[in-house]
N, C-alpha and C positions, 0 to 999 in steps of 0.2 A: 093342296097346291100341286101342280102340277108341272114338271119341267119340259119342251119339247125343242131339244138340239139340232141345229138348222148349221148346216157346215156351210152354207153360204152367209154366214154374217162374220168379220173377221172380228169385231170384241169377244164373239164368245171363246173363238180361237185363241185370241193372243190373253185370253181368263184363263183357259186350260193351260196353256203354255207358261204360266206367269206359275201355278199353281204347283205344277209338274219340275219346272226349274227350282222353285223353291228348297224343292229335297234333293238337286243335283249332287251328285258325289254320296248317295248312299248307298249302302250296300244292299244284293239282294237278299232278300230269307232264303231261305232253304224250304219247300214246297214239303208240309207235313200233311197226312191226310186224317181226313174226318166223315162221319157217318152222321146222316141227319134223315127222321125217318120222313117215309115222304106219306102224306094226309091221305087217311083210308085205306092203306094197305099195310101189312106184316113184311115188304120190304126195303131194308138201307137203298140210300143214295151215298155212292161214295163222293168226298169231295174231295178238293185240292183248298187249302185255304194256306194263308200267313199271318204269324204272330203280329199282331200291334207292336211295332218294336221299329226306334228313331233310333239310329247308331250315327248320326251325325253331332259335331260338338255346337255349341251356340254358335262360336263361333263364326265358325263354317254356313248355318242359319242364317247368320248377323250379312255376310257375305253376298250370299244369294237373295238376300233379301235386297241389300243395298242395288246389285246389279238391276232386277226388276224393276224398282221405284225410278233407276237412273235409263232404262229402257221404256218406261209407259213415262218419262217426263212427271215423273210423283216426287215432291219434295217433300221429306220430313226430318224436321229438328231432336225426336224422338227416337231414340236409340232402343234395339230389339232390345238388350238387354237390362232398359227400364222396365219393360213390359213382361220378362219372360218369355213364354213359348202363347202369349196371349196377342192372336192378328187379329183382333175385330179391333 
């Protein structure tokens, strides 16, 4: 499958956007580095990468979540923290 991003269509925008707010109010990592070799040669690529790490509480989740659904016109009876940290 293949995805191809087209900044002229505003769903996909206001997707990103929806996506992006989700995690509003988290903190940033700290930029640790890592080495991954690269194919066919004997030398490192350095990289920049970020720990998998959510420092926001449900809460706060539960929050950003309700403001999106009440910005795209989504109503749900279903509370985040029925579901956990489970959006599909």
């Amino acid at each position: 499958m293949k995805f191809k991003f087209d900044p002229n269509q505003q769903y996909q925008l206001d997707a990103i956007s929806s996506v992006v707010d989700l995690f509003s109010g988290a903190e940033k990592s700290n930029t640790s580095s890592g080495f991954l070799p690269q194919t066919n040669t004997k030398t490192l690529l350095t990289l920049d990468y970020f720990k998998n790490h959510l420092s926001l509480s449900e809460e706060t989740i539960e929050a950003n979540l309700e403001k999106i659904q009440e910005r795209n016109n989504i109503f749900s009876q279903r509370k985040f923290s029925d579901a956990g940290r489970n959006f599909s």
